[in-house]
C-alpha positions as CSV (number, residue, x, y, z in Angstrom):
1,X,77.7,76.7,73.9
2,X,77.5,75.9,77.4
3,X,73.8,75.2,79.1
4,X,72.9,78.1,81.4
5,X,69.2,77.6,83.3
6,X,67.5,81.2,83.7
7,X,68.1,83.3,86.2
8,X,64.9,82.7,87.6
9,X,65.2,78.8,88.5
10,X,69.1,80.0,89.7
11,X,67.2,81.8,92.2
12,X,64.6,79.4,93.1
13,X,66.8,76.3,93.1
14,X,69.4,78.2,95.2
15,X,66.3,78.9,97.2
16,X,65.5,74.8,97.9
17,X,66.5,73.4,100.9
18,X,67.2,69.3,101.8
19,X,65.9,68.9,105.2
20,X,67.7,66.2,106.8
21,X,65.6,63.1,108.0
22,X,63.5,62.8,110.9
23,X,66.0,61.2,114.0
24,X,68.8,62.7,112.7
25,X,71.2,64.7,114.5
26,X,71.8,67.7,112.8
27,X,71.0,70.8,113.0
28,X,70.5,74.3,110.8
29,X,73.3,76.8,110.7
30,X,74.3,80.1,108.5
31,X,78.6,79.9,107.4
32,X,79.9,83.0,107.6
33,X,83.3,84.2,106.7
34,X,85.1,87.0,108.6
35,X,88.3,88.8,108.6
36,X,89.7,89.9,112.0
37,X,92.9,91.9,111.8
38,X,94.6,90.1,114.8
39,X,93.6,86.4,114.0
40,X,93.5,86.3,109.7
41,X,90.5,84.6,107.8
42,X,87.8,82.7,109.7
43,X,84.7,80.6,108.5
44,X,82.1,80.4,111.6
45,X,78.9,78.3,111.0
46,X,76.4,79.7,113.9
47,X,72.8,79.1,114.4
48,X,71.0,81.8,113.0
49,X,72.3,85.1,110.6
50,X,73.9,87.6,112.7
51,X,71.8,91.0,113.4
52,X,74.4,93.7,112.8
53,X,77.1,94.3,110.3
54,X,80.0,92.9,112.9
55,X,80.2,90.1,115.1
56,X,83.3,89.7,117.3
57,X,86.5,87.5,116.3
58,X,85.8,83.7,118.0
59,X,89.2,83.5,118.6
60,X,90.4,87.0,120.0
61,X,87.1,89.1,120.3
62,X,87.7,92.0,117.9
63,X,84.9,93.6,115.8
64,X,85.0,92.0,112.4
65,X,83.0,92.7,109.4
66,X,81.0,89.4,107.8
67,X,80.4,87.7,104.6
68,X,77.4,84.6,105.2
69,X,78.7,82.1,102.4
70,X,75.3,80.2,103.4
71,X,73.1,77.5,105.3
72,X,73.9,74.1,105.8
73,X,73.5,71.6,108.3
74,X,76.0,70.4,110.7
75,X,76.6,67.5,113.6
76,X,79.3,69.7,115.1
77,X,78.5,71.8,118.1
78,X,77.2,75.4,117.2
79,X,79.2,77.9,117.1
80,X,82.4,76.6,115.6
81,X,85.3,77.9,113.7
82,X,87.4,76.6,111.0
83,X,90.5,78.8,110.2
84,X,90.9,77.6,105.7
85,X,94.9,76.8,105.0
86,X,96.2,77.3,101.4
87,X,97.5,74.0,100.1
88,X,101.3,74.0,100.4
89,X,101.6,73.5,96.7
90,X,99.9,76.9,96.4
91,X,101.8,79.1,97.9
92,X,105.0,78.5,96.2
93,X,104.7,76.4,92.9
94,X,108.5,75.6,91.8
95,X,107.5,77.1,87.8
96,X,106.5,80.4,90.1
97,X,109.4,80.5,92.6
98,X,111.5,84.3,91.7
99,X,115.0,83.3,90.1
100,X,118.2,84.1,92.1
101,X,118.8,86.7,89.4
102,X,116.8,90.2,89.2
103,X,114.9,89.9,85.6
104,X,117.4,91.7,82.7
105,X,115.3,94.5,81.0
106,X,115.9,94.8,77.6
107,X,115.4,99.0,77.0
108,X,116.7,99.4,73.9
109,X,114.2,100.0,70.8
């Protein structure tokens, strides 16, 4: 039976932040993933939590509705955009690949 903690120190330990070292250069952001109908899925890391339900697209502008996936810390320059690509072995694995023949249904009782 597998080792669950309570929900309560879940909460709290998701709650606990590392704050990088002093002279260090990075800085706070909030990840957020969107998805704009012109551009596909983005993840965004910005520097503080958006204040309304849509932000625009980074790469095209459009109004796009947001998930925050959470808070990190990053070197990178604030705001930047990462667009996720599927491996290429996921998207077509040779066991999954539809035959050259339509599937034979067998209808008979």
């Amino acid at each position: 039976m597998p080792d669950h903690q309570p929900q309560c120190q879940i909460k709290n330990s998701a709650a606990t932040v590392t704050l990088p070292q002093p002279g260090t250069s990075l800085a706070p952001c909030i990840y957020v993933a969107l998805q704009c109908a012109h551009c596909g899925d983005l993840r965004q890391a910005v520097a503080q939590i958006p204040s309304s339900a849509v932000i625009r697209c980074p790469q095209c502008g459009a109004l796009c509705q947001f998930v925050l996936l959470g808070s990190g810390f990053t070197r990178r320059k604030l705001p930047f955009l990462e667009i996720p690509r599927l491996p290429a072995k996921l998207l077509a694995r040779r066991d999954e690949l539809p035959s050259a023949e339509p599937p034979q249904l067998n209808l008979s009782g």
